[in-house]
gemmi code that builds the backbone of each chain (N, CA, C; Angstrom):
import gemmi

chains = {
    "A": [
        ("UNK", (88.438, 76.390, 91.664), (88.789, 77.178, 92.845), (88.434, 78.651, 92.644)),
        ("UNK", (88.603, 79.062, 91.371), (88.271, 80.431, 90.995), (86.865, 80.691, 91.693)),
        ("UNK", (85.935, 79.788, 91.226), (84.640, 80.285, 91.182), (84.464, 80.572, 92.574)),
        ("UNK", (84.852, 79.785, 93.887), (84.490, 79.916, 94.637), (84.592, 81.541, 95.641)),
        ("UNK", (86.227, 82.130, 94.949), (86.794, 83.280, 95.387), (86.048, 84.269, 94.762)),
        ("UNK", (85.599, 84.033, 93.948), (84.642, 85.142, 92.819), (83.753, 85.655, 93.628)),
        ("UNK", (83.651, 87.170, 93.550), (82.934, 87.722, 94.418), (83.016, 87.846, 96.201)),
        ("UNK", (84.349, 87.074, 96.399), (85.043, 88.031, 97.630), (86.139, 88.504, 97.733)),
        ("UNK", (86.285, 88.970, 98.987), (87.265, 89.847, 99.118), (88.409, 89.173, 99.676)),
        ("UNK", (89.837, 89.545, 99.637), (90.567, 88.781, 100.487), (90.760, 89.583, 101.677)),
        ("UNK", (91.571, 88.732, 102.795), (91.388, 89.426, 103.870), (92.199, 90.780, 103.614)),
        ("UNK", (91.844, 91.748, 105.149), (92.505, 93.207, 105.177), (94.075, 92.457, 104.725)),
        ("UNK", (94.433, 93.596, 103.833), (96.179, 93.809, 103.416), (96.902, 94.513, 104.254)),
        ("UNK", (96.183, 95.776, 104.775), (96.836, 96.757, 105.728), (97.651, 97.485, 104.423)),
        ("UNK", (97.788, 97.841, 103.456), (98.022, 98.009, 102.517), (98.274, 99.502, 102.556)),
        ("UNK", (97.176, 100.071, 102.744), (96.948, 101.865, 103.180), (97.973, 102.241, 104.866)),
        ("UNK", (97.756, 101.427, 106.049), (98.202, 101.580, 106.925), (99.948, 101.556, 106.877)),
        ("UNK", (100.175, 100.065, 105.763), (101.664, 99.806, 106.001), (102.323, 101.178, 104.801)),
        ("UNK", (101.582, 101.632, 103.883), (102.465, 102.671, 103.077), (102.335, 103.826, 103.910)),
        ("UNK", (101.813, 104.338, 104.926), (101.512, 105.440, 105.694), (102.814, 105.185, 107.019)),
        ("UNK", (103.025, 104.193, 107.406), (103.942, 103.996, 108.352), (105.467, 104.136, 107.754)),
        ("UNK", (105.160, 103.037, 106.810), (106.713, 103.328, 105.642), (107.260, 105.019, 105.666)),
        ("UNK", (106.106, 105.879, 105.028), (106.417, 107.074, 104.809), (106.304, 108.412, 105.677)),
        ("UNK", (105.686, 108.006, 107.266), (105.575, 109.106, 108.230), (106.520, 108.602, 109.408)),
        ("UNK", (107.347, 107.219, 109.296), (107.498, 106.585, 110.646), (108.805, 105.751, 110.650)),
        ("UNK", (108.004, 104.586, 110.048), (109.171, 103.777, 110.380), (109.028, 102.354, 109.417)),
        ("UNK", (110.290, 102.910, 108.598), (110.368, 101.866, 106.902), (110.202, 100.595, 107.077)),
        ("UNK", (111.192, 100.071, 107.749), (111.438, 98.517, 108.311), (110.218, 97.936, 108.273)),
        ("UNK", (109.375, 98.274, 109.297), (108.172, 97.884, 109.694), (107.066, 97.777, 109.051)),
        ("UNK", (107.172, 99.103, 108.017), (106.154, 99.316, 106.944), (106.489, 98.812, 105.826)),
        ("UNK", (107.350, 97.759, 105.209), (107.842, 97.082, 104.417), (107.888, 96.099, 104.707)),
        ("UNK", (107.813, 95.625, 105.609), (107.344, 94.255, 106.143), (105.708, 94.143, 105.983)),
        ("UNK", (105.205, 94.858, 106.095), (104.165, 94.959, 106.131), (103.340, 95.264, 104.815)),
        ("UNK", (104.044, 96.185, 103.742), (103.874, 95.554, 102.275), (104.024, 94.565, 101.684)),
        ("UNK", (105.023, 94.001, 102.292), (105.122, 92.650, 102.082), (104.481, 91.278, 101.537)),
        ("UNK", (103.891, 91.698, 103.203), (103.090, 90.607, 103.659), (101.684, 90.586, 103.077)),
        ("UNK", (100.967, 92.264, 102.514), (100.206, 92.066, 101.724), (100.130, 91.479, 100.369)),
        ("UNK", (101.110, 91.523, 99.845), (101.503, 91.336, 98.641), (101.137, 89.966, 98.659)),
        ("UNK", (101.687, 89.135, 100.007), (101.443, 87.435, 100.156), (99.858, 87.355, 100.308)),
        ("UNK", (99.119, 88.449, 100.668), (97.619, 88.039, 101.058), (97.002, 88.217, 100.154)),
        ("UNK", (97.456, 88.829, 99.013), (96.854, 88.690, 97.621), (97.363, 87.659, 96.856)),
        ("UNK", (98.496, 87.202, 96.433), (98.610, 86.263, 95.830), (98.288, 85.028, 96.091)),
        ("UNK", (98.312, 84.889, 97.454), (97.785, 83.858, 98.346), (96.386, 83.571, 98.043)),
        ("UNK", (95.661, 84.361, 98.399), (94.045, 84.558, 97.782), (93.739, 83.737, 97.145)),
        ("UNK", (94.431, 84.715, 96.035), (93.872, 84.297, 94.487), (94.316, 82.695, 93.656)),
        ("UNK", (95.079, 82.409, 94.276), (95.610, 80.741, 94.260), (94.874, 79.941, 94.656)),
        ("UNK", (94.122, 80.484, 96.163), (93.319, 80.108, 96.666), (93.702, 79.208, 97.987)),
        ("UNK", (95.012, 79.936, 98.419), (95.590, 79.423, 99.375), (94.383, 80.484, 100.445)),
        ("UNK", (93.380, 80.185, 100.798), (92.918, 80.819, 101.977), (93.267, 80.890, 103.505)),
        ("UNK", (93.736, 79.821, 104.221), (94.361, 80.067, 104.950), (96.148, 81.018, 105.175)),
        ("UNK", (96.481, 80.046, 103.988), (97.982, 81.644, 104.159), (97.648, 83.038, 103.868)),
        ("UNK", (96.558, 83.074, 103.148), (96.060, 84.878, 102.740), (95.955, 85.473, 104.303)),
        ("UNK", (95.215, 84.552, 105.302), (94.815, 84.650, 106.531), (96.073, 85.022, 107.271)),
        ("UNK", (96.972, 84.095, 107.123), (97.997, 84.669, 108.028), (99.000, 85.508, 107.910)),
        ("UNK", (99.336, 85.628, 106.189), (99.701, 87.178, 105.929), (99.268, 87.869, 106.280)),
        ("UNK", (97.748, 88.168, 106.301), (97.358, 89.419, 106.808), (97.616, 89.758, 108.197)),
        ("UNK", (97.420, 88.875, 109.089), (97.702, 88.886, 110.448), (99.242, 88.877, 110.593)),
        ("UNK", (100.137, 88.768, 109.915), (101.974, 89.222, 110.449), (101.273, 90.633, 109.246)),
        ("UNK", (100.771, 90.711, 108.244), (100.998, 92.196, 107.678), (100.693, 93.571, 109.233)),
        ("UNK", (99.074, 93.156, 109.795), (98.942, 93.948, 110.643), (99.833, 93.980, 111.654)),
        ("UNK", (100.298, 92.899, 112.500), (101.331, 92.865, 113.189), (102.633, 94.244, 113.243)),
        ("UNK", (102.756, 93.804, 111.947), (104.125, 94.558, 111.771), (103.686, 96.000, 111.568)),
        ("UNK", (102.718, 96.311, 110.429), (102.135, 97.642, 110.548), (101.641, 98.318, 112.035)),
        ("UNK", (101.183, 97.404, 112.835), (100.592, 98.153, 113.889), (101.842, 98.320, 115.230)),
        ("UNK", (103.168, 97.509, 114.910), (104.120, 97.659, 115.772), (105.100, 99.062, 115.082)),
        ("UNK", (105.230, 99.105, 113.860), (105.536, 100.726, 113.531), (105.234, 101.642, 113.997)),
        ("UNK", (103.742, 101.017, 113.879), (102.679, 102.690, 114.277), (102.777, 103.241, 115.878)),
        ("UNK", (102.620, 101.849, 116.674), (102.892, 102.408, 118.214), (104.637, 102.708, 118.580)),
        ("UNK", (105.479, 102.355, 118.099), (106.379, 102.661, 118.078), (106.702, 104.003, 117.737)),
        ("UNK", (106.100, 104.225, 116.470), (106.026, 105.816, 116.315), (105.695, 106.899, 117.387)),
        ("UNK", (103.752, 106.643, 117.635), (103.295, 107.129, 118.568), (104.395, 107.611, 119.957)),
        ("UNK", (105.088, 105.779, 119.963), (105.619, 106.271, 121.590), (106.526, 107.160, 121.345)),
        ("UNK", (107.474, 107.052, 120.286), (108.992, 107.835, 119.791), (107.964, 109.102, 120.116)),
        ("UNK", (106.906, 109.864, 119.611), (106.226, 111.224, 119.544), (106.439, 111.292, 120.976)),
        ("UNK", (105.875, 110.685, 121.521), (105.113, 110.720, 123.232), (106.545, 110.954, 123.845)),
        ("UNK", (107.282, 110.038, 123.807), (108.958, 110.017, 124.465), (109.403, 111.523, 124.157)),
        ("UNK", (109.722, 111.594, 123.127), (110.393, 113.129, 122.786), (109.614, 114.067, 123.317)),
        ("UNK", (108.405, 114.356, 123.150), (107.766, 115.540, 123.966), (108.108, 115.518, 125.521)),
        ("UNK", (108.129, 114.224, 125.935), (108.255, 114.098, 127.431), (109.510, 114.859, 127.546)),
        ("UNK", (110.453, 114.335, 126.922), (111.781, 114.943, 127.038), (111.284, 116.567, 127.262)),
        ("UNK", (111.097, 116.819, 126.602), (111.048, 118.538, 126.697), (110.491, 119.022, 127.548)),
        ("UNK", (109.536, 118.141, 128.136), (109.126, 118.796, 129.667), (109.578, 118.769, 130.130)),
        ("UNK", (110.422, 117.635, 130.458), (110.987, 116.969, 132.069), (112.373, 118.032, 131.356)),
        ("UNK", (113.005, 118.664, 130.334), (114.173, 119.443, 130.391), (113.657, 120.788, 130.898)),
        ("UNK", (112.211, 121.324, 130.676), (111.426, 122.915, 130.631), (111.316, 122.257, 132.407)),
        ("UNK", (110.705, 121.791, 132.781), (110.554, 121.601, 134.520), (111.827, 121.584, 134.986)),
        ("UNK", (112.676, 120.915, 134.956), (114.222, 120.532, 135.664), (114.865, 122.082, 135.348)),
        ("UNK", (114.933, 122.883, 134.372), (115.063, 124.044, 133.699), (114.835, 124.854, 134.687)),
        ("UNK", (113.230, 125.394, 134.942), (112.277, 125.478, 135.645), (112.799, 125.687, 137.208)),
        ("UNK", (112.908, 124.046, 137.969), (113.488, 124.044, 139.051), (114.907, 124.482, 139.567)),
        ("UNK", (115.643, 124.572, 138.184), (117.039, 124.417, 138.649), (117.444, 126.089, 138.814)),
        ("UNK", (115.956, 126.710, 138.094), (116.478, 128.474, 138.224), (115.876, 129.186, 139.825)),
        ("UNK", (114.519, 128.482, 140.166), (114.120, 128.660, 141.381), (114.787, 127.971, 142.732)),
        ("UNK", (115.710, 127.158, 142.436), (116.602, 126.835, 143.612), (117.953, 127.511, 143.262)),
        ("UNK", (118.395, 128.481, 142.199), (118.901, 129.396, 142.420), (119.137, 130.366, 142.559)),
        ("UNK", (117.714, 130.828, 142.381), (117.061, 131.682, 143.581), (116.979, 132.356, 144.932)),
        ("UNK", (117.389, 130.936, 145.711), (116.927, 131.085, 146.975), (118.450, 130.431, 147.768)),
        ("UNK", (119.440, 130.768, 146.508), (121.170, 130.587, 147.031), (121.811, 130.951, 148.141)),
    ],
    "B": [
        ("UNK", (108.396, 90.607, 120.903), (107.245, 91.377, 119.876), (105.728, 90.465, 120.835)),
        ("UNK", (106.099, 89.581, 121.395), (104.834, 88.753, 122.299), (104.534, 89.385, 122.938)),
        ("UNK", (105.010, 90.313, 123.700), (105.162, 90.936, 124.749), (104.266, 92.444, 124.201)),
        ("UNK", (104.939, 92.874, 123.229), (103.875, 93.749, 122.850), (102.563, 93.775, 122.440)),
        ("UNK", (102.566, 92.237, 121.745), (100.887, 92.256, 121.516), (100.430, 92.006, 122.734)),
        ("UNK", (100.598, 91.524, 124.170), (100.220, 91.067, 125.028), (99.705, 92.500, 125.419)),
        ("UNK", (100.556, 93.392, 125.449), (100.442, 94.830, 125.997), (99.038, 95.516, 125.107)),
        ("UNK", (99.143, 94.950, 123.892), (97.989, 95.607, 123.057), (96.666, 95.394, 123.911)),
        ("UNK", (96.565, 93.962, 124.251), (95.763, 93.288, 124.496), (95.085, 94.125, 126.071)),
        ("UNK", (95.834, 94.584, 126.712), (95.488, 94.692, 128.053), (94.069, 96.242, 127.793)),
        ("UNK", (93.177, 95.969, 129.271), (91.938, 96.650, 128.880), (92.803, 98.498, 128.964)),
        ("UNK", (93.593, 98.449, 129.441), (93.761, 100.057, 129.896), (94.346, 100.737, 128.648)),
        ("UNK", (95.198, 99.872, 127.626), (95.470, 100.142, 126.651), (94.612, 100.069, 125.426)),
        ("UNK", (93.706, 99.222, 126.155), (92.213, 99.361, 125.143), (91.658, 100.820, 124.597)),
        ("UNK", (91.458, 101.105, 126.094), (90.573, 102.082, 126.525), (91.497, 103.590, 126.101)),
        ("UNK", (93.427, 103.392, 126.578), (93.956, 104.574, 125.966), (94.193, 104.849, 124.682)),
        ("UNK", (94.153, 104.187, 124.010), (94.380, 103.905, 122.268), (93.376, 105.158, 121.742)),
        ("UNK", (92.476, 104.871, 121.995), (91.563, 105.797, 121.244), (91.540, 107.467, 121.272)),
        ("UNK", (92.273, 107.505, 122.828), (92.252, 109.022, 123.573), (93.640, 109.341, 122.763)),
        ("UNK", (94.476, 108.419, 123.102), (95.662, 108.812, 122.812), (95.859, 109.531, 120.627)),
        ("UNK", (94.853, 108.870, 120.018), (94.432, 109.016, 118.769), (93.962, 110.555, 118.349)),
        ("UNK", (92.851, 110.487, 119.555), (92.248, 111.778, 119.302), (92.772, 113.160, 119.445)),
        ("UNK", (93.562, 112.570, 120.539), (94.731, 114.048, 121.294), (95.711, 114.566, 120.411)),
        ("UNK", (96.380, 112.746, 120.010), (97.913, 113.245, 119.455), (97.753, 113.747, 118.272)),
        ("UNK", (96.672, 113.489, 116.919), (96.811, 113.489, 115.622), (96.106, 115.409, 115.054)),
        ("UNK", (94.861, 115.324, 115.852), (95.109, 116.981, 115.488), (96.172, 117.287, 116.059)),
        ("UNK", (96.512, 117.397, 117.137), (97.661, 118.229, 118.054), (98.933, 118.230, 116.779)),
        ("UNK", (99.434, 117.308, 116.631), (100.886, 117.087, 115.591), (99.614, 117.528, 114.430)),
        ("UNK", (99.240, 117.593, 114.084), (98.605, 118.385, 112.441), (98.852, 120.033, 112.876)),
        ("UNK", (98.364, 120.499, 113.711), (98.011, 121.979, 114.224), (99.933, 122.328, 114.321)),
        ("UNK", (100.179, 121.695, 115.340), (101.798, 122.262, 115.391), (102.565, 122.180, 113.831)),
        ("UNK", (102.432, 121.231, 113.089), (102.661, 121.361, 111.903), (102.578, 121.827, 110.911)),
        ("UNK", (101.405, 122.438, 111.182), (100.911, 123.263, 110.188), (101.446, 125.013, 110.842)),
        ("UNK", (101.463, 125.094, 112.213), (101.777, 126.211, 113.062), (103.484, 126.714, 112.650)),
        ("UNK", (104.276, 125.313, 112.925), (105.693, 125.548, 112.803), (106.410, 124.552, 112.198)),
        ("UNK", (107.090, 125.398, 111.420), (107.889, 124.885, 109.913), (109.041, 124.018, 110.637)),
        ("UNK", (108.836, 122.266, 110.355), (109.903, 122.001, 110.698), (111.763, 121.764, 109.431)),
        ("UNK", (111.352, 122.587, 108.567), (112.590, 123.007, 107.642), (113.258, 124.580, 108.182)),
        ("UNK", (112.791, 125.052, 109.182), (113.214, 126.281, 109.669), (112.820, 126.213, 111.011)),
        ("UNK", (112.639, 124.882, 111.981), (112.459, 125.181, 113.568), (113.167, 123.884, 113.764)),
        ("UNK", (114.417, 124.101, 114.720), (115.233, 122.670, 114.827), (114.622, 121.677, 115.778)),
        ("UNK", (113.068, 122.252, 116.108), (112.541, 121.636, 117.604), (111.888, 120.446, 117.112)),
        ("UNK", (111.741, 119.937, 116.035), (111.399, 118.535, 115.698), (112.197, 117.810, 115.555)),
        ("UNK", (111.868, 116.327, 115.923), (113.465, 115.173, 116.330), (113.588, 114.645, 114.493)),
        ("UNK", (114.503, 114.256, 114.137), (115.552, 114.336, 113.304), (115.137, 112.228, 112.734)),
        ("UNK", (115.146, 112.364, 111.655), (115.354, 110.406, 111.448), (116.375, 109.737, 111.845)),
        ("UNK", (115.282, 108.904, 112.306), (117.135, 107.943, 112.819), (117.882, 107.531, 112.177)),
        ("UNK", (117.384, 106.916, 111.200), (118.718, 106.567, 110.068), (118.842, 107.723, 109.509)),
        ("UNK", (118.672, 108.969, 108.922), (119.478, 109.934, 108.788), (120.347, 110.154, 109.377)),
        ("UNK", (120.481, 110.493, 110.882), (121.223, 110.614, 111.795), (122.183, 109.378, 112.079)),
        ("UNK", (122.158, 108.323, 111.553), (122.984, 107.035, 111.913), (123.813, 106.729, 110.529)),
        ("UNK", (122.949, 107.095, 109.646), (123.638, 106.481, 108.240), (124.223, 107.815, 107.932)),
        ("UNK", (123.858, 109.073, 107.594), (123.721, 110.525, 106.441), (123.002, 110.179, 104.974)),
        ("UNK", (122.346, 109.171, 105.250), (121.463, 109.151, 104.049), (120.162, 109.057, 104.304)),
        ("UNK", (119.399, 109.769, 103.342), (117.866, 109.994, 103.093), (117.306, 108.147, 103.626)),
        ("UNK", (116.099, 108.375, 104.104), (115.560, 107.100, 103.994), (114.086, 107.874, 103.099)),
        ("UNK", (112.987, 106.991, 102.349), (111.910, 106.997, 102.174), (111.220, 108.119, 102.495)),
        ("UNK", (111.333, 108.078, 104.293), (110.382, 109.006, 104.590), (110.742, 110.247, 105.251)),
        ("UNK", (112.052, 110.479, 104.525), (112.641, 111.847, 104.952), (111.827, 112.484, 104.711)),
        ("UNK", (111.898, 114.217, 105.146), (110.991, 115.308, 104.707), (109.679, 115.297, 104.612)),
        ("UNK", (108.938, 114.155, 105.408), (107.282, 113.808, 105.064), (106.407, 114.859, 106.184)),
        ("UNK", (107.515, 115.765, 106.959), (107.609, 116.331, 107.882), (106.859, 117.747, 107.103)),
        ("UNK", (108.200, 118.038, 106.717), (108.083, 119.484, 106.247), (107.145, 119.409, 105.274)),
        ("UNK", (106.878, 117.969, 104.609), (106.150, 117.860, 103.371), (104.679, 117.784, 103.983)),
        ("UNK", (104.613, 117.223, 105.284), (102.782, 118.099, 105.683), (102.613, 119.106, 105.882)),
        ("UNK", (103.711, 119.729, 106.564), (103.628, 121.322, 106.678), (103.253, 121.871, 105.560)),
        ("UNK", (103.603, 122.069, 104.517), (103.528, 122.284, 103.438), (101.996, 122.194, 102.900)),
        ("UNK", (102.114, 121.092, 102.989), (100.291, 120.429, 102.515), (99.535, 121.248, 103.302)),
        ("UNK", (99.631, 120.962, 104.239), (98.786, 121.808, 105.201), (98.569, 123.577, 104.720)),
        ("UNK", (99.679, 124.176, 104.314), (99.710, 125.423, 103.464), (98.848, 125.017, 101.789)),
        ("UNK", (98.721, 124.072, 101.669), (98.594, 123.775, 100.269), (99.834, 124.329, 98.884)),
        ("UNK", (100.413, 123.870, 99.595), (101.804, 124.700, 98.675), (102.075, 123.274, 98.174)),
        ("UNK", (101.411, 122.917, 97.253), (102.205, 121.362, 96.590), (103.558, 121.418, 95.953)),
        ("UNK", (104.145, 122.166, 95.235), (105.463, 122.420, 95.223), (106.653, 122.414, 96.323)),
        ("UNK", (106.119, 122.575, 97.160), (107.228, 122.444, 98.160), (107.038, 120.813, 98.998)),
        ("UNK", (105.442, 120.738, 98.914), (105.515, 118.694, 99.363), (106.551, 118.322, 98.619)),
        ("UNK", (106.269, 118.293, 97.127), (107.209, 117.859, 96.115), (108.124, 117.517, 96.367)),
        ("UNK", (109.056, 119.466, 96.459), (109.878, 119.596, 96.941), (111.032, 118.525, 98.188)),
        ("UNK", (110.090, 118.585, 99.029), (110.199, 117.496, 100.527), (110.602, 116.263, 100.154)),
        ("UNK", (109.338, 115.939, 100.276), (109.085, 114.469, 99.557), (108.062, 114.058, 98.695)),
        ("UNK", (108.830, 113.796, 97.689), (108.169, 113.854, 96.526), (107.437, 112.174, 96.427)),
        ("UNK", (107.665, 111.589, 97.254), (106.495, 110.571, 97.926), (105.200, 110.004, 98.359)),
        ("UNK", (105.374, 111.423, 99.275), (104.224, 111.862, 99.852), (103.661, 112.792, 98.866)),
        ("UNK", (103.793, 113.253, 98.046), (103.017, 114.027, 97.580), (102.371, 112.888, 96.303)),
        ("UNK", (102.675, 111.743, 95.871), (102.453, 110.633, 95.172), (101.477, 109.776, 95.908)),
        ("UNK", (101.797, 109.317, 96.861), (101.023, 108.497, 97.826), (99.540, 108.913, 98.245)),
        ("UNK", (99.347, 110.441, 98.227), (98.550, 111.073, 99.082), (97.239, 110.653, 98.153)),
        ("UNK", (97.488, 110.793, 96.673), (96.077, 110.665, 96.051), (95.473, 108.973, 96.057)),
        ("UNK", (97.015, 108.003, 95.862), (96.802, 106.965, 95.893), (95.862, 106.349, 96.636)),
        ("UNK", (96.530, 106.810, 98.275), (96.068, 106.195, 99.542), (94.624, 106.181, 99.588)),
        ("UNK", (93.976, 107.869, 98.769), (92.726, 108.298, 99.232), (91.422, 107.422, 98.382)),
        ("UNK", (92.328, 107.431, 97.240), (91.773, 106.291, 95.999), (91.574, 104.792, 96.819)),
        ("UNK", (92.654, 103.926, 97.121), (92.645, 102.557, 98.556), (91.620, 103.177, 99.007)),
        ("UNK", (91.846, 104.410, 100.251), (90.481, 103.876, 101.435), (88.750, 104.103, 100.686)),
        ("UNK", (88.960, 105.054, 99.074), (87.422, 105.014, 98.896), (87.102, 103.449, 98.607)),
        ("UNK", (88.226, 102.773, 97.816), (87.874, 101.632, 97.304), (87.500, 100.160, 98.470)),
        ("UNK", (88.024, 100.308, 99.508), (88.104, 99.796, 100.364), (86.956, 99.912, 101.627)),
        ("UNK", (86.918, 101.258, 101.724), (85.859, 101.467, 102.921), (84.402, 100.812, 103.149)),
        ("UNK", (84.223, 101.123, 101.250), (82.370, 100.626, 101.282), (82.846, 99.444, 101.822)),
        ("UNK", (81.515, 98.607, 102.899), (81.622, 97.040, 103.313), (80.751, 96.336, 102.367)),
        ("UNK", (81.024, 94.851, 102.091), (80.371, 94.565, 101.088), (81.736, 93.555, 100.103)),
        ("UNK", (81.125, 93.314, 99.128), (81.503, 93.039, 98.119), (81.285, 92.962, 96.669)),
        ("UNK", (81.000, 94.713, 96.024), (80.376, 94.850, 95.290), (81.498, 94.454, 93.939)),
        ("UNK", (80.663, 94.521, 92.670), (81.444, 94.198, 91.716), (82.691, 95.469, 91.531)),
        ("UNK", (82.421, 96.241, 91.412), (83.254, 97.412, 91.196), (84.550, 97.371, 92.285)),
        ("UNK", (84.047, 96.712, 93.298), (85.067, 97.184, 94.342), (86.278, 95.767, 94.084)),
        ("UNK", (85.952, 94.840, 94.141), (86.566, 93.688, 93.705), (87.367, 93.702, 92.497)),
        ("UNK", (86.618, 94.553, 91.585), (87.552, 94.863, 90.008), (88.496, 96.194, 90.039)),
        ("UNK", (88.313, 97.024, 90.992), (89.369, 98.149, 91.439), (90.404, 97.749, 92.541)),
        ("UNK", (90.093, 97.050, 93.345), (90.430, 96.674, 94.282), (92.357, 95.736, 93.648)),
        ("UNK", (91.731, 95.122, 92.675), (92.628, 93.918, 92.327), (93.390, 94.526, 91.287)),
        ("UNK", (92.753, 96.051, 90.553), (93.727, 96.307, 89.244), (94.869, 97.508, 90.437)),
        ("UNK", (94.010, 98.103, 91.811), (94.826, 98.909, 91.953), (95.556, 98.435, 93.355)),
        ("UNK", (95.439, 97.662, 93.917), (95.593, 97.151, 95.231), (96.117, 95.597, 95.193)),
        ("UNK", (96.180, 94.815, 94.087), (96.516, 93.237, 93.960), (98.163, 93.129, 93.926)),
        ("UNK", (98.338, 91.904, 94.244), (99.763, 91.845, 93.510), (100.993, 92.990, 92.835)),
        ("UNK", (100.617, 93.014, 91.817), (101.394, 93.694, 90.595), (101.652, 95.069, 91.267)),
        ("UNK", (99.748, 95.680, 91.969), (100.296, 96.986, 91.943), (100.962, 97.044, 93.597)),
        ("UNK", (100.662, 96.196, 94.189), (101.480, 96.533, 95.683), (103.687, 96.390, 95.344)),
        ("UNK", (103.731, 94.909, 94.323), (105.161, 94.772, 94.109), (105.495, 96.402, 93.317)),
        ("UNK", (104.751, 96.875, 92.858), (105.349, 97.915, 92.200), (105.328, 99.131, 92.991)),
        ("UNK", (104.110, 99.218, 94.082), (104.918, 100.076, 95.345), (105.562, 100.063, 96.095)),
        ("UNK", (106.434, 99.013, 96.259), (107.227, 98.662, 96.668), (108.457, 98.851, 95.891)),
        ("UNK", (108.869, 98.870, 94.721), (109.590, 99.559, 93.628), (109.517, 100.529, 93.704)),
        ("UNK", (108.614, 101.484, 93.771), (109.067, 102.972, 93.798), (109.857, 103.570, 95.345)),
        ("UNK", (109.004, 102.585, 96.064), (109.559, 103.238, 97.542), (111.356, 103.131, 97.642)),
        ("UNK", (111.615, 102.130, 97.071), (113.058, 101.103, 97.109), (114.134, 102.231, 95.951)),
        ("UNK", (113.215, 102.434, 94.365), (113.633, 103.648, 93.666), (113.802, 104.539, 94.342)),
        ("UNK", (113.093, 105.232, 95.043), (112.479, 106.713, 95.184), (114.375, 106.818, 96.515)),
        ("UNK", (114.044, 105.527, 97.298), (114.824, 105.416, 97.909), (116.570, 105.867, 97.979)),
        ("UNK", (116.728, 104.971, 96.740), (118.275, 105.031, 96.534), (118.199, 106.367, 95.318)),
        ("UNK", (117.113, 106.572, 94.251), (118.002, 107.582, 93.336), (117.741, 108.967, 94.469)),
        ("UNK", (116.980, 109.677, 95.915), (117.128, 110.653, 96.349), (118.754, 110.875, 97.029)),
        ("UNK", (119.332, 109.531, 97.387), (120.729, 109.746, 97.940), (121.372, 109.651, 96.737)),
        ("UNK", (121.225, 109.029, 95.451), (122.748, 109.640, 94.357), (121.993, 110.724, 94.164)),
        ("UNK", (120.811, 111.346, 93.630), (121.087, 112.618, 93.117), (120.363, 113.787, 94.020)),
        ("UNK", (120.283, 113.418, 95.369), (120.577, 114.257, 96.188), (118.911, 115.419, 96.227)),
        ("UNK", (117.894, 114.855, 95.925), (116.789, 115.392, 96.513), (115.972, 114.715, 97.286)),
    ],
}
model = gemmi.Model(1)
for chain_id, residues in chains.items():
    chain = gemmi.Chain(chain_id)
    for i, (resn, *xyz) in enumerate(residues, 1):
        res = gemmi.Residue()
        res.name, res.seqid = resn, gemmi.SeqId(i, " ")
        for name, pos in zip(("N", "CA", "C"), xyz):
            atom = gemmi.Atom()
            atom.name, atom.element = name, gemmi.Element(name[0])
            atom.pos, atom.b_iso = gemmi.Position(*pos), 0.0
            res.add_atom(atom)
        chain.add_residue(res)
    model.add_chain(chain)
structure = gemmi.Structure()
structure.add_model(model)
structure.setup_entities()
């Protein structure tokens, strides 16, 4: 079985993505997602090729549901601060015109 | 979680993914690097900090780009002394990773620094790094 794995690669780990989420975002997610690489290497190299396959696919999963989660948490909170700077905004020009 | 990949899937989110990439990631680098969030209360707070009072992992990774961004590695440290660990690692992964292919070198770096052993053991430090910053309090 060795020989045949010799000289490839196993699939993406997400490996770089899930320690970047762990440490800018959101742990849960990015530990799940170490995880699951961890299974796509050992998996591999056993020569379980199909489970390497589907670790990787719940590793990205979970890494890429951190990451937009993050994103939105960014996106959400800024919104907040507009919609408080506009309402802010409006609530001094309609008292204004008292 | 179906529901979200379904959402991945759709073309408009195709098409915003990429904008949304380009906009948000300088923009949050520039403000970060612009304003200190260890001295401006206008950045939002961790949630489990705020839910538990204890550090998670990726406390301070905040102030700890700010920082970077100054090149003041003492104070990443300082932050999170994580991120300032991770940063060379990561860069080491994507050279090893990026070339496409499957050259010998990359397959024999790949597996001493990226296999098994060394992912369970980043996973140990994160889990360390974790619990000894709440007993001894950096």
């Amino acid at each position: 079985m060795e020989q045949t794995l010799d000289g490839n690669r196993p699939p993406k780990t997400w490996l770089v993505e899930s320690i970047l989420v762990t440490i800018l975002c959101c742990l849960p997610f990015g530990i799940a997602g170490i995880v699951n690489a961890a299974k796509v290497e050992s998996r591999f190299y056993s020569g379980d090729i199909d489970g390497a396959q589907r670790a990787s696919s719940e590793a990205g999963k979970w890494t890429k549901i951190g990451f937009w989660l993050g994103v939105a948490g960014i996106v959400l909170y800024f919104l907040f601060f507009v919609i408080i700077g506009v309402a802010g905004f409006a609530g001094l020009g309609a008292g204004l015109f008292d | 979680l179906q529901d979200l990949q379904d959402l991945e899937q759709g073309s408009l989110t195709k098409k915003l993914k990429p904008l949304i990439l380009i906009l948000l990631v300088p923009g949050l680098l520039l403000l970060l690097w612009w304003a200190d969030p260890g001295t401006t209360g206008f950045y939002p707070r961790c949630p489990f900090l705020v839910v538990t009072g204890l550090k998670c992992p990726g406390c301070g990774s905040l102030r700890g780009i700010h920082h970077l961004l100054h090149l003041n590695l003492g104070m990443v440290a300082a932050n999170n002394f994580l991120l300032l660990l991770a940063l060379p690692y990561l860069a080491v992964a994507v050279a090893i990773e990026w070339p496409k292919g499957n050259r010998p070198w990359q397959l024999k770096w790949r597996k001493k620094l990226m296999g098994v052993k060394a992912i369970w053991t980043i996973l140990a430090i994160v889990i360390l790094y974790w619990v000894m910053r709440n007993v001894f309090g950096f």
